[in-house]
Every structure is written in structure tokens, then in C-alpha cells.
Residue frames as a rotation matrix with the C-alpha (Angstrom) as fourth column:
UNK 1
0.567 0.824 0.000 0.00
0.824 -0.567 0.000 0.00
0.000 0.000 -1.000 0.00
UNK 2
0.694 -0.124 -0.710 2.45
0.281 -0.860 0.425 2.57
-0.663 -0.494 -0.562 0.92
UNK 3
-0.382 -0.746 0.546 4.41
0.225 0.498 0.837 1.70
-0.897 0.442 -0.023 -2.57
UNK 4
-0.202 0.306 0.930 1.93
0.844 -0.428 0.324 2.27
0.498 0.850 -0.172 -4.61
UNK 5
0.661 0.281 -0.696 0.74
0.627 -0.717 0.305 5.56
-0.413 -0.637 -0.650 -2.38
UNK 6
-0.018 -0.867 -0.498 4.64
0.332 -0.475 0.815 6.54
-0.943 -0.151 0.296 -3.26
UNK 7
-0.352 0.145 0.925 3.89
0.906 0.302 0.297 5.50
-0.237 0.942 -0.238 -6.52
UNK 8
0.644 0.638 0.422 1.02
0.763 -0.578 -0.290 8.06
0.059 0.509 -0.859 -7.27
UNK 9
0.828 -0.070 -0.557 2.69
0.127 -0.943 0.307 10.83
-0.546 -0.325 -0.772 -5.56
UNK 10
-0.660 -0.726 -0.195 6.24
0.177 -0.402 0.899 10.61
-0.731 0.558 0.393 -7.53
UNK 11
-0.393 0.585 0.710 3.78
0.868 -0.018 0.496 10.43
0.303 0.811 -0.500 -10.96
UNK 12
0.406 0.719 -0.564 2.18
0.912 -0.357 0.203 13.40
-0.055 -0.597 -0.800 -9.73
UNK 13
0.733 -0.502 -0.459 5.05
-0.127 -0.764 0.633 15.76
-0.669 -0.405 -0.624 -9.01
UNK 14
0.352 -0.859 0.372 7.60
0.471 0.506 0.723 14.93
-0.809 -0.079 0.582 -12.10
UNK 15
0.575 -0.256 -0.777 9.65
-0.347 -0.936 0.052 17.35
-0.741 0.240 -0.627 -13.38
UNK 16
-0.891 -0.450 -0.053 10.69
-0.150 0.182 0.972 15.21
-0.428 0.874 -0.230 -16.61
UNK 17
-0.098 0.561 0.822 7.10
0.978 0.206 -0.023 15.38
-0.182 0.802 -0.569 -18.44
UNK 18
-0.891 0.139 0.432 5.64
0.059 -0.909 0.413 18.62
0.450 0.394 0.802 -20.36
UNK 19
-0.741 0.671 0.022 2.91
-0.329 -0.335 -0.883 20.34
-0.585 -0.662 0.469 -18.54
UNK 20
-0.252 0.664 -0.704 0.75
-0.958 -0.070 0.278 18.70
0.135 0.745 0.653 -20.99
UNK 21
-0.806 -0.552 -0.212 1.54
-0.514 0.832 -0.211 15.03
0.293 -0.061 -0.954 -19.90
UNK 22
-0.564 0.599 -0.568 -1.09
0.815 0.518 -0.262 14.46
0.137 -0.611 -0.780 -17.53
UNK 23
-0.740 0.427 0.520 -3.99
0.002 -0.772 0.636 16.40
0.673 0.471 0.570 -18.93
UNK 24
-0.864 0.285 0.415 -6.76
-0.406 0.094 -0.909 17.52
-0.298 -0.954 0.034 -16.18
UNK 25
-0.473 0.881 0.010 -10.09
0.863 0.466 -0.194 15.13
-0.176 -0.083 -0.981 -15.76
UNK 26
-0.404 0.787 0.466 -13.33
-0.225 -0.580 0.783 16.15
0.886 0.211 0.412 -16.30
UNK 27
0.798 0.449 0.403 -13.69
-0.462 0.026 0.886 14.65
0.387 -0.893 0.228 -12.87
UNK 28
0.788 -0.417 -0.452 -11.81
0.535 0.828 0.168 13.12
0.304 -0.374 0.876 -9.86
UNK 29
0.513 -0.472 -0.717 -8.68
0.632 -0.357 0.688 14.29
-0.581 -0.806 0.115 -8.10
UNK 30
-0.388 -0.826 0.409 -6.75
0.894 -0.228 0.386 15.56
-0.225 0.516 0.827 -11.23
UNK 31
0.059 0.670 0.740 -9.51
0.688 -0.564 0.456 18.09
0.723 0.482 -0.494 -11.79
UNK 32
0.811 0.338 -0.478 -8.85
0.580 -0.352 0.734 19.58
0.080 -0.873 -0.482 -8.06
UNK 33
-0.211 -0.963 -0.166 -5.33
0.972 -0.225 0.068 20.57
-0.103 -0.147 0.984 -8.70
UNK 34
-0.935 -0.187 -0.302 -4.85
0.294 -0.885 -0.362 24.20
-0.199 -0.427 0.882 -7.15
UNK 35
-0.309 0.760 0.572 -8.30
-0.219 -0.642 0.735 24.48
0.926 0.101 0.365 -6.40
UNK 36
-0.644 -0.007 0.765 -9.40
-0.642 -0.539 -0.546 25.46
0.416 -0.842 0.342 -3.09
UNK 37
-0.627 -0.066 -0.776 -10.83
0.075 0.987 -0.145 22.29
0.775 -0.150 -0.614 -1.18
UNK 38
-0.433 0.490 0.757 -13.79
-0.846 -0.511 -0.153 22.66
0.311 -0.707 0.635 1.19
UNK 39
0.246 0.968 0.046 -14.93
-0.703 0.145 0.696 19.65
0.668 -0.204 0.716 1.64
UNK 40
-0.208 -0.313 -0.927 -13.33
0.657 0.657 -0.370 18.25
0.725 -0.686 0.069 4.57
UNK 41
-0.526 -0.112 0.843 -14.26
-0.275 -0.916 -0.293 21.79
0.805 -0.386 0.451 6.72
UNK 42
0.213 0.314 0.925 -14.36
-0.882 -0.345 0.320 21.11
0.420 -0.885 0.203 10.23
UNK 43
0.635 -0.412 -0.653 -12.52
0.297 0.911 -0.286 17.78
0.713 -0.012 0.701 10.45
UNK 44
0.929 -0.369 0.000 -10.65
-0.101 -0.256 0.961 17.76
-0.355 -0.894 -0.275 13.57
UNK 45
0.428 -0.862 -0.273 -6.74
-0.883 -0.333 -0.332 17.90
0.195 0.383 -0.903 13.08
UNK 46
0.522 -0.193 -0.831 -5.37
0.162 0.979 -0.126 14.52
0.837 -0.069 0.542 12.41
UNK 47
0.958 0.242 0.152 -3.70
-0.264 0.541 0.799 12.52
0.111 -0.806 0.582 15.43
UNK 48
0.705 -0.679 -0.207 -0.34
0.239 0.502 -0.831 12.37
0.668 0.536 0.516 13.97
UNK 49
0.598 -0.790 -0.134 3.46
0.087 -0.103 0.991 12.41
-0.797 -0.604 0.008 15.45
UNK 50
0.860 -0.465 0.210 5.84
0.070 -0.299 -0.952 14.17
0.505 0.834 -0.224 13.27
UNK 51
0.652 -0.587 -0.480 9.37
0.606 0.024 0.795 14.24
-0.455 -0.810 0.371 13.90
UNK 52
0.760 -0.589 -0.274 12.47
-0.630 -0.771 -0.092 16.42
-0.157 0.243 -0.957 13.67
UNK 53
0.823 -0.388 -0.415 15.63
-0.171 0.527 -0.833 15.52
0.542 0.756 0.367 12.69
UNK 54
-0.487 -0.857 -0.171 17.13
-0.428 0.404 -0.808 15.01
0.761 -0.320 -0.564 15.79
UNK 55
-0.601 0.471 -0.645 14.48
0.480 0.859 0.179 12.53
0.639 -0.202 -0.743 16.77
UNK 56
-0.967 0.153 -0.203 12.27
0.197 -0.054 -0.979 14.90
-0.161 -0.987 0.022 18.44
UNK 57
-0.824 0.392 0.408 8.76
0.548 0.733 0.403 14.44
-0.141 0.557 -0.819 18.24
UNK 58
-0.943 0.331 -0.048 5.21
-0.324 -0.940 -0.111 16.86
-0.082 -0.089 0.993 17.54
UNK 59
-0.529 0.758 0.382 2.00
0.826 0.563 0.028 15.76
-0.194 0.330 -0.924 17.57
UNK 60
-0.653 0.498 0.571 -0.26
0.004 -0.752 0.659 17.88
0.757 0.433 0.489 15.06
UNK 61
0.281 0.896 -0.345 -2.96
0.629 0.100 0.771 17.14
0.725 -0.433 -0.535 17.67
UNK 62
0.211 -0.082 -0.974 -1.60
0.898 -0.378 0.226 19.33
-0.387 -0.922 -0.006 20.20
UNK 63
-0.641 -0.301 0.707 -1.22
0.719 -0.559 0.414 22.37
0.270 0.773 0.574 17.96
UNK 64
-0.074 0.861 0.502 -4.16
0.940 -0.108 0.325 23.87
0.334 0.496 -0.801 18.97
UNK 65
0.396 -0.061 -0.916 -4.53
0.737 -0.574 0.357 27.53
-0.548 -0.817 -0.182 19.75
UNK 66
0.041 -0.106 -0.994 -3.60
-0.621 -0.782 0.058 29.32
-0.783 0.615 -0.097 16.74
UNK 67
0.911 0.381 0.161 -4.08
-0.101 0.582 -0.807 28.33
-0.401 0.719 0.568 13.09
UNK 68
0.248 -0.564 0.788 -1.93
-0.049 0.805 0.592 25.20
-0.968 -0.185 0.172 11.81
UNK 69
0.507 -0.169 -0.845 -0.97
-0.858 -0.192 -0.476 25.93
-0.081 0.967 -0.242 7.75
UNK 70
0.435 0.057 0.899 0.25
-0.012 0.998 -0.057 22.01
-0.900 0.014 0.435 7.03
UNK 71
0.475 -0.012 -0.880 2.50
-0.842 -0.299 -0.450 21.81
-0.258 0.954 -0.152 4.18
UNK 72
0.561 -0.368 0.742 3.42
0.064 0.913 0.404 18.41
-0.825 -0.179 0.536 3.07
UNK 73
0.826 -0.015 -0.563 6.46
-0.395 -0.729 -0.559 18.48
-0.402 0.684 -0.609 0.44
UNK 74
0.747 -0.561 0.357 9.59
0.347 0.787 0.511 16.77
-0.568 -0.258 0.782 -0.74
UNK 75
-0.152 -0.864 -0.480 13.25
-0.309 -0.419 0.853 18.09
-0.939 0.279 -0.203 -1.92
UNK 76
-0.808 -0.318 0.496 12.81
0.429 0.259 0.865 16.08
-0.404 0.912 -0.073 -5.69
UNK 77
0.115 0.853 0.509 9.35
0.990 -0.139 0.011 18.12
0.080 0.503 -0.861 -6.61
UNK 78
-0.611 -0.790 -0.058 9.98
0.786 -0.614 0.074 21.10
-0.094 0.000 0.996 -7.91
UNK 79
0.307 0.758 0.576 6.76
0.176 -0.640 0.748 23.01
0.935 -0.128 -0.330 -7.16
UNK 80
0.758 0.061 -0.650 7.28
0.631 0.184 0.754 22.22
0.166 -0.981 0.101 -3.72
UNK 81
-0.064 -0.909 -0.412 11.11
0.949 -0.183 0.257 23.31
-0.309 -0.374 0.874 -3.48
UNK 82
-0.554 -0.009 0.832 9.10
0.595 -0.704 0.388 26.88
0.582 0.710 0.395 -5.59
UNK 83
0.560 0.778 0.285 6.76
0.123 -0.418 0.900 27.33
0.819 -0.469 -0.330 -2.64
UNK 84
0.108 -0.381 -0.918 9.44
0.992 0.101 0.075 27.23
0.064 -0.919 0.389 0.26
UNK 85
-0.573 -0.783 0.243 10.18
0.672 -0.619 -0.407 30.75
0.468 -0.070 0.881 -0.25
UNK 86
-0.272 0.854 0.444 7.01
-0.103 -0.485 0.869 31.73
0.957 0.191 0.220 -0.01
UNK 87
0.385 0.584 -0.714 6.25
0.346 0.626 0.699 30.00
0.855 -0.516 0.039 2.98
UNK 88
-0.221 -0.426 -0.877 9.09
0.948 -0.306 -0.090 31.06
-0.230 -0.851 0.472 5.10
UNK 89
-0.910 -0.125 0.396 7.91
0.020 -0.966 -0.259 34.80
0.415 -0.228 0.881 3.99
UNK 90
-0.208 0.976 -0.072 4.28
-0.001 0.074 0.997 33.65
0.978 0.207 -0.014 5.18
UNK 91
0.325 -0.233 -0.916 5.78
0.917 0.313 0.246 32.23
0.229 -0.921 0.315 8.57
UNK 92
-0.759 -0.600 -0.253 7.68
0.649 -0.659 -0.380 35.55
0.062 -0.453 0.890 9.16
UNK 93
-0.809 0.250 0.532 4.92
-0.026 -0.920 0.392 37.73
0.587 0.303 0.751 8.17
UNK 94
0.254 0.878 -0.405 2.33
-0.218 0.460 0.860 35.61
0.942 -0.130 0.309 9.95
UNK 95
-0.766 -0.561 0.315 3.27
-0.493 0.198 -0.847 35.26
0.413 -0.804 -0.428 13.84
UNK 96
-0.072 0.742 0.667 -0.45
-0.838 0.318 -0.444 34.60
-0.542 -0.590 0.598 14.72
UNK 97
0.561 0.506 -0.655 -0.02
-0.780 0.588 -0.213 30.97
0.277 0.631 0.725 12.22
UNK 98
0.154 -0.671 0.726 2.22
-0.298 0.669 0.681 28.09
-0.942 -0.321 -0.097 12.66
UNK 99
0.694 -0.081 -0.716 3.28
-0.633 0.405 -0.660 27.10
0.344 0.911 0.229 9.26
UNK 100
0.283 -0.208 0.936 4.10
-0.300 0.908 0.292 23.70
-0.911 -0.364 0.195 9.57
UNK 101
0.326 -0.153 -0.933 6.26
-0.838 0.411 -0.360 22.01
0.438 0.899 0.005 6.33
UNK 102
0.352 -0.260 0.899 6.51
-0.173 0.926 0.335 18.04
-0.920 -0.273 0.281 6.43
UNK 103
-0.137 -0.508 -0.850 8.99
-0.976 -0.076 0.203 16.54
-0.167 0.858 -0.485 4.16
UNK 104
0.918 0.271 0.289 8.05
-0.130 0.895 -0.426 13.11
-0.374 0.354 0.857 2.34
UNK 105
0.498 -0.660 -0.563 11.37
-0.402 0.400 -0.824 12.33
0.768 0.636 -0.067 1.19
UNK 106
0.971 -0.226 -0.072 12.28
0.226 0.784 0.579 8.85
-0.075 -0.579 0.812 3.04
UNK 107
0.687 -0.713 0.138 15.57
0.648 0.517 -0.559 8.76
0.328 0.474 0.817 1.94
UNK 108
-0.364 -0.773 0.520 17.22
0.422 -0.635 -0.648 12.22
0.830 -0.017 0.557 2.72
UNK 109
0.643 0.765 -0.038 16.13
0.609 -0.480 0.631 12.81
0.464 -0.429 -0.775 5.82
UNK 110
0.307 -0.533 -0.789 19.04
0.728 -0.402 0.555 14.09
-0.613 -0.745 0.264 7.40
UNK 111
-0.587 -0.704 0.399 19.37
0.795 -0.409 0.448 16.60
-0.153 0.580 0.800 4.69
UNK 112
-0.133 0.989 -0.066 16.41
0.991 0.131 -0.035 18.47
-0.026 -0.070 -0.997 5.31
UNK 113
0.641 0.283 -0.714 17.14
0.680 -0.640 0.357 21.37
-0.356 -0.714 -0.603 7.10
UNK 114
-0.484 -0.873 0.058 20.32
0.441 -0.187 0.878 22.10
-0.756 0.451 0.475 5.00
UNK 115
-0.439 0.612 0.658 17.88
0.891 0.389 0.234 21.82
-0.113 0.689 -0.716 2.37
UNK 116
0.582 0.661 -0.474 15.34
0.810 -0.523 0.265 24.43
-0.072 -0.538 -0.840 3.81
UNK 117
0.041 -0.521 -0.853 18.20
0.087 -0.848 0.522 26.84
-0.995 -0.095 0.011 4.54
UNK 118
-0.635 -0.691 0.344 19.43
0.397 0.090 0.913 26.75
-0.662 0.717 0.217 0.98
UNK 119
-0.754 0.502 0.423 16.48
0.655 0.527 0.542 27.22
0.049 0.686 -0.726 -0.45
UNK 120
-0.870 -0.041 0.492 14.99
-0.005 -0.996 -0.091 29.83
0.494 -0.081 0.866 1.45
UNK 121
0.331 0.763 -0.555 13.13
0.355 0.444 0.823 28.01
0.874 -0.469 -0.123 3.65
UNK 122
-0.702 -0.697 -0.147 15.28
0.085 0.124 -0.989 29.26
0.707 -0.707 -0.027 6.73
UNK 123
-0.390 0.656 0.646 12.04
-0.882 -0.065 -0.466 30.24
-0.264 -0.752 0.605 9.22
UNK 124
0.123 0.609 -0.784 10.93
-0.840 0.484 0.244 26.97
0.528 0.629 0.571 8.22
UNK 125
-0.103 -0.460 0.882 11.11
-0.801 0.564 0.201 23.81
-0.590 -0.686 -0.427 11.12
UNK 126
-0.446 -0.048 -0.894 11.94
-0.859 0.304 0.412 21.00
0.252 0.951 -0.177 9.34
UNK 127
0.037 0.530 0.847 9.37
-0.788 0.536 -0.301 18.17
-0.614 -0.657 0.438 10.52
UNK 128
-0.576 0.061 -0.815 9.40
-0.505 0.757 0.414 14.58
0.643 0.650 -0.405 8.61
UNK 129
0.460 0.842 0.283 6.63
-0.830 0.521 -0.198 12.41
-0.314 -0.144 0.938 8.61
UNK 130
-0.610 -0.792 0.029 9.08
-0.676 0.539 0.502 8.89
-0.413 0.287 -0.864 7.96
UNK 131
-0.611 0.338 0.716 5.90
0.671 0.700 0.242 6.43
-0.420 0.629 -0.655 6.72
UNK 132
-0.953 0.226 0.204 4.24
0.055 -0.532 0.845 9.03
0.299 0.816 0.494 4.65
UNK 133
-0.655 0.746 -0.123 0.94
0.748 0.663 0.036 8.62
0.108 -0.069 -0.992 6.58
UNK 134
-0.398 0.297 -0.868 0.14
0.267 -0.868 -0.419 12.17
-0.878 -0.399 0.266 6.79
UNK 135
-0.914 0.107 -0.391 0.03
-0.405 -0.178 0.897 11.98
0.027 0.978 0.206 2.82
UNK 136
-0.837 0.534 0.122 -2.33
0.454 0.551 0.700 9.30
0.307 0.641 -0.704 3.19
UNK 137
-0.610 0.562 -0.558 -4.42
0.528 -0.237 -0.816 11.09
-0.591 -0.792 -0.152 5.66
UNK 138
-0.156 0.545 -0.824 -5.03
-0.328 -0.815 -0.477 13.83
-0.932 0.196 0.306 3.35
UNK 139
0.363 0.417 0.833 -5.24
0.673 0.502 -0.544 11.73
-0.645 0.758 -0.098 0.59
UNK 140
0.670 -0.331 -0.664 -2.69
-0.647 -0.699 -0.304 13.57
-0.363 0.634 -0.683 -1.41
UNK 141
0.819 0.031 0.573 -1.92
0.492 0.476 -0.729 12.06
-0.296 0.879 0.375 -4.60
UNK 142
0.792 0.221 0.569 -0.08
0.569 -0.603 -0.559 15.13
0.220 0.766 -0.604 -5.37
UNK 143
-0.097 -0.394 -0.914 2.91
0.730 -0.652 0.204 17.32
-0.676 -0.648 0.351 -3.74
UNK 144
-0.963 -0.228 0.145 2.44
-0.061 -0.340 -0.938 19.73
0.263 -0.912 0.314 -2.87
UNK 145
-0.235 0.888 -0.394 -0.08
0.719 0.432 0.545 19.19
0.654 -0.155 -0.740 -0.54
UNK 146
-0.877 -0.433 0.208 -1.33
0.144 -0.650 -0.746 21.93
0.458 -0.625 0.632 1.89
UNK 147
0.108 0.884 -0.456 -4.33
0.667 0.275 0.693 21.81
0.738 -0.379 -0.559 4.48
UNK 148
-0.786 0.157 0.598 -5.02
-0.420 -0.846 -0.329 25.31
0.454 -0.510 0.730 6.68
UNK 149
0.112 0.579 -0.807 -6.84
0.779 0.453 0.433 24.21
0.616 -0.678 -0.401 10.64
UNK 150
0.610 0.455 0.649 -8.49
-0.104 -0.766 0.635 27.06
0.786 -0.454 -0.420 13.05
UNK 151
-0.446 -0.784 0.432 -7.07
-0.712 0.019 -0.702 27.81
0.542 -0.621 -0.567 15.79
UNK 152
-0.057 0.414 0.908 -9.43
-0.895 0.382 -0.231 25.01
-0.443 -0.826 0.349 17.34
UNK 153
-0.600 -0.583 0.548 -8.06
-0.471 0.811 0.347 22.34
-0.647 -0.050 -0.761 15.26
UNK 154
0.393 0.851 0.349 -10.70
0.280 0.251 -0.927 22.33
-0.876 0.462 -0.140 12.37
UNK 155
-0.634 -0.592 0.498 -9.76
0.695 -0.154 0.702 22.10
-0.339 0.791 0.509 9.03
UNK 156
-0.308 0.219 -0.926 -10.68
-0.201 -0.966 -0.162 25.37
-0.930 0.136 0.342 7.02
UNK 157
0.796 -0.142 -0.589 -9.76
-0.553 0.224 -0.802 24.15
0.246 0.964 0.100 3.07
UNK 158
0.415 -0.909 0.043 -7.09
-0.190 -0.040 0.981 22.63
-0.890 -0.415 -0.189 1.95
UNK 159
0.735 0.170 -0.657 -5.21
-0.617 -0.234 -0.751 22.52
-0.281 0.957 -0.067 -1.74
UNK 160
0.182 -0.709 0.681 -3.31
0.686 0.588 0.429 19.59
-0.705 0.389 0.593 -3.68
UNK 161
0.535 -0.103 0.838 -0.84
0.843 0.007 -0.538 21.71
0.049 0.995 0.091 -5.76
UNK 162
-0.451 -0.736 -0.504 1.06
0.891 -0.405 -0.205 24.25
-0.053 -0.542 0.839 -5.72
UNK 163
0.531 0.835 0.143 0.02
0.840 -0.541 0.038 27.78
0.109 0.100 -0.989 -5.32
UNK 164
-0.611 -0.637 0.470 1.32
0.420 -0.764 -0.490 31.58
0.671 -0.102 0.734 -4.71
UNK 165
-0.010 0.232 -0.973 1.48
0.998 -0.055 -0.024 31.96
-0.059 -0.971 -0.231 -0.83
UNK 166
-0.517 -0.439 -0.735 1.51
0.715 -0.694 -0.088 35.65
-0.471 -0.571 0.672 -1.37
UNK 167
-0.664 0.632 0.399 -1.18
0.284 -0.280 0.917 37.00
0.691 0.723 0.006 -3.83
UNK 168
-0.819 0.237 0.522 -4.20
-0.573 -0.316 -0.756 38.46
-0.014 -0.919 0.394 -1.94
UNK 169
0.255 0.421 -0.870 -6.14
-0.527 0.815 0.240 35.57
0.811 0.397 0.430 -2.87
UNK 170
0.025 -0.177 -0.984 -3.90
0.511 0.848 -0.140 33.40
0.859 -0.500 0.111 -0.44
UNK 171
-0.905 -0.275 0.326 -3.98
0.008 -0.775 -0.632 36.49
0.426 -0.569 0.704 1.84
UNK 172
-0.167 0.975 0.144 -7.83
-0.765 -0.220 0.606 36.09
0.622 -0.009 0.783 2.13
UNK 173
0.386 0.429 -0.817 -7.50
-0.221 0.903 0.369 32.66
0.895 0.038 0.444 2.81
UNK 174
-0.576 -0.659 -0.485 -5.06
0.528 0.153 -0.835 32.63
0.624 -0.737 0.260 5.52
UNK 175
-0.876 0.324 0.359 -7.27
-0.480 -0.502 -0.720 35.34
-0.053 -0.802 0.595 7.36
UNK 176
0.193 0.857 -0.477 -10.24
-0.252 0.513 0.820 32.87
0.948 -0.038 0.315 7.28
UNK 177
0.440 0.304 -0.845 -9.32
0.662 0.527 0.534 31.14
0.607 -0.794 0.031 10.51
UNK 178
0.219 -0.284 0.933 -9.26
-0.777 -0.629 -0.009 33.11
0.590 -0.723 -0.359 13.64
């Protein structure tokens, strides 16, 4: 299960086809890419345990108390590695959020944070989810993945794909949860 899971998501995110490759449905999950996701609103915030790279541990469930911005991502997808700046200017600009990136790459974990810095992720904590089950949670096919929870641990929206964290579009959206 968690093989083919990997499966979808590399197929998903791969920066050797033409943006034509994998034309969008007329239904179904391919049709959702970077649109704005409402129907999970008000799911509680998954149960999970995320760790850092020097084995220490977070559970998303204990987050509550200010809103939880969830970004699930991975060094070899290059949408993802296009949104870090963004993010870490979202996190700075944004004291009342938590912007939370989880990295899905098994393999490099100890390269994360390097990663992050390099990239312009530096306000960014680097959290890794090691069996990918946060992916499945949200059922993301797709990196990037990104799910926005109130400050009472309800989910708001959330968007398979990448997006621009700084338009006033995503500026609206972020001031949805209080």
C-alpha cells in the first residue's frame, strides 16, 4: 500500500514530463489541482506524530490555539522546493499561524534542514513524517499538498498543488481562521 501511495505521488510531481503530460479530468482528483478544497471543513486535526531531525517528536494534535498551515512536500518536486520561499515569507509575516512544512522524502532525511536553509526556507522547522501517513491522511496524490486548521483544530480548506502563498487571494485565505 504505501508503494503504490509513493507511486502516485512521484507520478504526480515529475519534473521530466511537459505540462501537458497528464492532462486535467473532467472529474476526480486531477480536476482539483490548485483548487481550493472545502470539503473536509471542520474535520478535527489529524492525530499524527511528526518528527524532527534530531528525533524529536510533535503531535499535530496538540497544535491547537492558533491556526496550523500544514505543508506536506519533498526536496525532488519542484513546485514544492518553488513554494518554500514563499512560505518562510508567510511564517515571518504571519506570527499569529504556525506554518508547519513536512517533508516526504524517506531517503534524505538528514538533509532536510540544509535543504530548507538553501532554499529559502530558513524560518521553516523541518518536521518529517518517515511512513508518509500524513500523505495518506489527506489523501494527497499530489505534492504539494497543503491543508489550513483554526485555531481550534478544524480544518478550514485545503489545496493539492502548488500555489502563490503571497497574492491576496492566499492572503484572504489565511485570514479565514481566527
Amino acid at each position: 500500500m504505501i508503494v503504490l501511495g509513493c507511486a502516485a505521488m512521484l507520478a504526480g510531481c515529475d519534473r521530466q514530463t511537459s505540462d501537458n503530460a497528464q492532462p486535467q479530468a473532467s472529474s476526480g482528483a486531477a480536476a482539483q489541482i490548485g483548487q481550493i478544497d472545502r470539503s473536509h471543513m471542520g474535520s478535527q486535526l489529524p492525530d499524527f506524530q511528526l518528527k524532527d531531525l534530531a528525533g524529536g517528536e510533535l503531535n499535530l494534535a496538540s497544535l491547537k490555539g492558533k491556526p496550523v498551515l500544514i505543508n506536506l512536500w519533498a526536496t525532488w518536486c519542484a513546485p514544492c522546493v518553488a513554494e518554500l520561499p514563499q512560505l518562510n515569507q508567510l511564517a515571518a509575516e504571519n506570527p499569529r499561524i504556525k506554518v508547519l512544512t513536512v517533508n516526504q522524502d524517506m531517503d534524505k532525511l538528514d538533509k532536510v534542514a540544509a535543504f530548507l536553509a538553501e532554499k529559502g526556507g530558513a524560518k521553516l522547522e523541518p518536521w518529517i513524517n518517515p511512513d508518509n501517513s500524513l500523505t495518506f491522511q489527506f489523501g494527497a496524490a499530489t505534492l504539494p499538498a497543503t491543508v489550513y486548521y483554526d485555531a481550534s483544530g478544524r480544518e478550514v480548506w485545503r489545496i493539492i498543488g502548488p500555489r502563490d502563498w503571497l497574492d491576496a487571494e492566499a492572503k484572504a485565505l489565511i485570514a479565514e481562521a481566527r
